[in-house]
N, C-alpha and C positions, 0 to 999 in steps of 0.2 A: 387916100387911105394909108398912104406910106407915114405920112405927116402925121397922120390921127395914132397909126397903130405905136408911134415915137413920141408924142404925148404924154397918152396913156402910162406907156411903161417907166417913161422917165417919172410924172407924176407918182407913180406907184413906187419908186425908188425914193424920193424925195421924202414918203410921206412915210416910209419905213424908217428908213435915214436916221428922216426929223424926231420921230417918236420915241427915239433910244440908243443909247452910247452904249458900246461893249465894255468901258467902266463904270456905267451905272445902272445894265442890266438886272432886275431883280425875278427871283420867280418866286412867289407865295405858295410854299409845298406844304404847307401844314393848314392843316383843317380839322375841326370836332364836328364829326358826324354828330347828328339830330337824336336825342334819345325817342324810343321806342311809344312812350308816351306822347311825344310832339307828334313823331310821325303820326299818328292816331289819329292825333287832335287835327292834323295838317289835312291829313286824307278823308276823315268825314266831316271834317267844314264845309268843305269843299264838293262833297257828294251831296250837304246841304243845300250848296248852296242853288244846284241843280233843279232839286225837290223845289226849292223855293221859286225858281222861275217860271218853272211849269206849272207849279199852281197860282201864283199871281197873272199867269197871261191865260191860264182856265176861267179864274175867277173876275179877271177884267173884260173877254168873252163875253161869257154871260152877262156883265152888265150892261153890256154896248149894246146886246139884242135887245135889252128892255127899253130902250132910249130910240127913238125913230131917225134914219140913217140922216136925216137931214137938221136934226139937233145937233147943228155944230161945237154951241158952246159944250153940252155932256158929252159928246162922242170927243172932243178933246182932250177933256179932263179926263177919260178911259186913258187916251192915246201917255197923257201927261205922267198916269201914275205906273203905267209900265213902263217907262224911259227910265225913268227918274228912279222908281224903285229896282232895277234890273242893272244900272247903273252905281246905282249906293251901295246895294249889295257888293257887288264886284269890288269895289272898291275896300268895302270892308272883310271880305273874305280868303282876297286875296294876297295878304301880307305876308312880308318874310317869316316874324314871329308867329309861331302858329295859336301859343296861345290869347296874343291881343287879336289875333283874327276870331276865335272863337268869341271873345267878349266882347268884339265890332259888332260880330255877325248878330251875336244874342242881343246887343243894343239898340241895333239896327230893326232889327223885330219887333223887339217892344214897342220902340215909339212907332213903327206902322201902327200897329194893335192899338196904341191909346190916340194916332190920328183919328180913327175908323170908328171908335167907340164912341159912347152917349155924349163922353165929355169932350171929345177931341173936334176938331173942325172938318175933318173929314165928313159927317153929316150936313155941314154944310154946304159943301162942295157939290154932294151926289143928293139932287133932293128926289124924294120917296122913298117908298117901303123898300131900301136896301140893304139885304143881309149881309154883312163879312164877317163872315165865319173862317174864312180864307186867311183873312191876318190871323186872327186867334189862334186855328188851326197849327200856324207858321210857329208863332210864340210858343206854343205848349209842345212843337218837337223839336224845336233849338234850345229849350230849359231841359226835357230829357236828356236830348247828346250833351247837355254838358253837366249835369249831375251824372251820367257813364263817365266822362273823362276827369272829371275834376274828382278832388278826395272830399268828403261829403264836407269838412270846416271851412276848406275854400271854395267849394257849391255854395256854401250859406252867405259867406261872405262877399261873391259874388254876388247871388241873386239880390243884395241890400244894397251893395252900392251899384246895382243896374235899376233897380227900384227907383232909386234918389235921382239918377244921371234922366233916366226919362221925364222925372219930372221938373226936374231943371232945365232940359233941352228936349221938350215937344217940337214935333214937327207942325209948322205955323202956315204948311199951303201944301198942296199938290204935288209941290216940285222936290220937297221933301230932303231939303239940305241939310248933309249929314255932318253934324259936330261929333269928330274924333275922339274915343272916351281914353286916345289912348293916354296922356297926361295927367289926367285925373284917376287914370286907374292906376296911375305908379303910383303917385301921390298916394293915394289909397294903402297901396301895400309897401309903402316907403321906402319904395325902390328908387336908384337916382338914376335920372335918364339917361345917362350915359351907359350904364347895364341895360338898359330896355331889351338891346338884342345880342343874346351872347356868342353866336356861332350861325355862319349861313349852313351849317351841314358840312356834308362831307361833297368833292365833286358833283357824284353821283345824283347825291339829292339835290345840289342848288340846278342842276340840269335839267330835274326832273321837276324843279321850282317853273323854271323856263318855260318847259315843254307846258304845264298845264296851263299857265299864262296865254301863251299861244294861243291851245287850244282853246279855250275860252274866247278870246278875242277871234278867232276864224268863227267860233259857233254864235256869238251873241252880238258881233257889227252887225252882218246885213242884218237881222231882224232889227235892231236900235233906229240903224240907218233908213230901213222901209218905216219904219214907225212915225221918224221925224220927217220924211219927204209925205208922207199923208197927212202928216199934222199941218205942215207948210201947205198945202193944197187944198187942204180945207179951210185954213184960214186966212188964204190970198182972192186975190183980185180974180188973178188968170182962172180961163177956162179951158176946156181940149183946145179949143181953135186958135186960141194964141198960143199955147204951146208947140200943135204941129206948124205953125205959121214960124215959129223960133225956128224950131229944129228945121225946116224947109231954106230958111234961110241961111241957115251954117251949115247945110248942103250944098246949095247953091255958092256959097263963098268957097268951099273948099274943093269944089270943083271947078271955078274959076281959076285957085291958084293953080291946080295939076294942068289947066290946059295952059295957064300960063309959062309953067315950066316946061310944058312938053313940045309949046311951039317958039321956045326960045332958048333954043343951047348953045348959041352963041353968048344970048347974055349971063347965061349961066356959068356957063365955060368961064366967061370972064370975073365972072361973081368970084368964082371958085378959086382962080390966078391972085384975088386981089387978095382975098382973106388966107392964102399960104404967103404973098408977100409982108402982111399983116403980124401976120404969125410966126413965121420966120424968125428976127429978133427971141419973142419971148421963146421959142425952143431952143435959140441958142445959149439965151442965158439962161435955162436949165439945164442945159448940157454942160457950162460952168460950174454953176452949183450942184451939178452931181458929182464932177469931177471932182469939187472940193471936200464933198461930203466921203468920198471913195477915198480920197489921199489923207481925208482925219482922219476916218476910219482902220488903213490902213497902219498911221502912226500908232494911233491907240491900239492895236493891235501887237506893235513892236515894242509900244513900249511898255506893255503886258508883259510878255516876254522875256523881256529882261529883269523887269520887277521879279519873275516869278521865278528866273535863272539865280538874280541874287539871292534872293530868299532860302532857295533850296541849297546854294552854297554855303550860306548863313549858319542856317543851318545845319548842314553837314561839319561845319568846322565847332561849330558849337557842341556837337556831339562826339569829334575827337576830342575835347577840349575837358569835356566832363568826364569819358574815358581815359586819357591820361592822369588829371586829378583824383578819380577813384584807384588806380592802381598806384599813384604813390600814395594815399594813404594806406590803403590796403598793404603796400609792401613795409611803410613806418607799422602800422598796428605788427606784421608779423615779428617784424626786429623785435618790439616791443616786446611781444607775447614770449617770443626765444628768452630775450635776456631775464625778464620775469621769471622763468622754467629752469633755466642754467640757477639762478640766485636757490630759489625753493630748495631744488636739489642739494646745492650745496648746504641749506642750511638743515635740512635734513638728514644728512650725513653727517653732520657735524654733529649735531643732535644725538644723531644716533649711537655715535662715536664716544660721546659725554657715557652715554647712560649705559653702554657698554664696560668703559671703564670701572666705572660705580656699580656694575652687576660683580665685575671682576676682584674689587677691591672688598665690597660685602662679603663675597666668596670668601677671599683669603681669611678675612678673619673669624666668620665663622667656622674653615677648618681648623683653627688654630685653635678657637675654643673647643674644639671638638676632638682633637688629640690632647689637650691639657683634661680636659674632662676624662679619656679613657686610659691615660698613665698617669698621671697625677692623681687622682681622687683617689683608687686604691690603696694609693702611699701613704699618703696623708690620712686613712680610715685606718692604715695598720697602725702607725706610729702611733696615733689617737686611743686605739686601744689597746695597742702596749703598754703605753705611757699609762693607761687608769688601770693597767694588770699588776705593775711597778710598785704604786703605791697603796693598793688594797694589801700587797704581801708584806711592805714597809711597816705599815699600822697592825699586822696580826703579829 
């Protein structure tokens, strides 16, 4: 137990180990949640697809009653078309895109429906007066849910190219082998396959992807699985008596071995000595190879470390580096700005000093006109009219 429980754990280190380096751990944080619409389309497919099983194993029921228990070949062909149809389904409903699941599922329908119809070979399979209404029924509530989810020009366009695809790939037996529309439906809406699926959702929802996976597979095996061990039983050889005569005897073998071991612990004791000397070696070289995986590890870890000690030094000096160089420009731009300021000034003063002058110099001589004006001019207005007083007295 000491050997098994040292195994184990080393194996479990190995395989952690193996799977990933501390430099080339990745983690996938981002994700586009599923619009509002898919979810829809996701969640009543899906509730579809439920409806659809319970009423294919109603409607294969009833037909098994009409068929006498001991008509193997028809009681098979019941057994056949709910494997096979409960199976296909699944298969088509259950996809990550929600809306190629809707257009599997509604594909999937149809061609049951034209199996089962006048023209399909389903009549052939189930001979008498047999109704399926059942299919039909399926087809006209999986064309509703997707005339509710789709917008009515891609409903139309839908509904034609599911038209075409059924009648290009009928279902040709019982077994009811499902050709995926989903290729031909990009093609269709000339989408390239590499967009087909844009996002698995958010966490939440690809969880919740899981969960009904599960779900469905815990609810719809045993019934698959009973269906195919009665198909096998009716169309084999064996009867009960070989049967319990089997199981009789792999009772009896394995009660042989228990008493074998029970009255030999000696050899077992030695069984047990041979396969730890066995085994032995290969625990020790795992215990090498963890050791080595522990000591990369460990490197990769230091030399992390340092990468990120440089970095952050690198850093920091880079950013005294562009701090020194913005304050000597900043202290060049101020010199600048002064000496520009000191120049303006003076030339402004100088300026002002000019037109100072020239206020000064205008002054003077307009007072100069301005006393020649108020002692002069009377002078000159007497003399003027002496002078013509002079010679009017001359001439009388």
């Amino acid at each position: 137990m000491k050997h098994t429980s040292k195994f184990f754990s080393i194996f479990l280190s190995l395989f952690v180990l193996n799977g990933c380096s501390l430099l080339e751990l990745k983690i996938e944080s981002q994700s586009v949640p599923l619009t509002t619409a898919e979810l829809n389309t996701r969640i009543l497919t899906r509730a579809y697809s439920k409806h659809f099983f319970s009423e294919v194993e109603s409607a294969a029921d009833e037909i098994s009653a009409m068929y006498p228990k001991d008509d193997t070949l028809h009681q098979s062909y019941v057994l056949l078309w709910k494997i096979h149809a409960e199976e296909g389904l699944q298969h088509a409903a259950y996809q990550v895109s929600p809306t190629i699941s809707l257009i599997d599922t509604w594909v999937f329908a149809a061609q049951m429906e034209q199996f089962f119809s006048d023209d399909g070979k389903g009549a052939d399979v189930f001979e008498g007066n047999i109704d399926f209404k059942a299919s039909q029924l399926l087809h006209v509530d999986i064309e509703a849910l997707a005339k509710k989810l789709l917008p009515s020009s891609e409903f139309n366009e839908a509904k034609d190219f599911i038209a075409q695809f059924v009648a290009d790939h009928p279902f040709d037996s019982v077994a009811m082998r499902r050709t995926p529309a989903l290729k031909a439906w990009l093609a269709d809406q000339n989408i390239d396959e590499t967009e087909a699926v844009a996002t698995l959702g958010s966490m939440p929802e690809a969880l919740g992807d899981v969960s009904d996976q599960l779900s469905l597979v815990s609810e719809q095996t045993p019934k698959i699985m009973t269906w195919k061990a009665q198909l096998i039983a009716m169309n084999s050889n064996l009867n009960g008596d070989d049967i319990n005569k089997t199981m009789e005897s792999l009772r009896n073998t394995s009660e042989s071995f228990q008493d074998f071991v029970n009255n030999n612990p000696e050899y077992m004791q030695n069984l047990a000595e041979q396969m730890s000397l066995q085994l032995q070696p290969l625990l020790d070289d795992l215990d090498n190879k963890t050791d080595d995986k522990l000591n990369q590890l460990s490197a990769e870890r230091i030399a992390l470390e340092a990468m990120v000690a440089r970095e952050r030094q690198e850093l920091v000096n880079m950013v005294e580096r562009e701090r020194k160089a913005i304050a000597v420009i900043v202290s060049q731009e101020r010199e600048k700005f002064t000496q520009d300021l000191d120049q303006v000034s003076q030339d402004v003063l100088t300026l002002a000093m000019d037109k100072v002058i020239d206020l000064i110099k205008s002054t003077i001589i307009y007072f100069i006109l301005f006393i020649l004006a108020i002692f002069f001019a009377p002078l000159g207005l007497g003399y003027f009219l002496g002078k013509r007083a002079a010679v009017k007295k001359t001439v009388v």
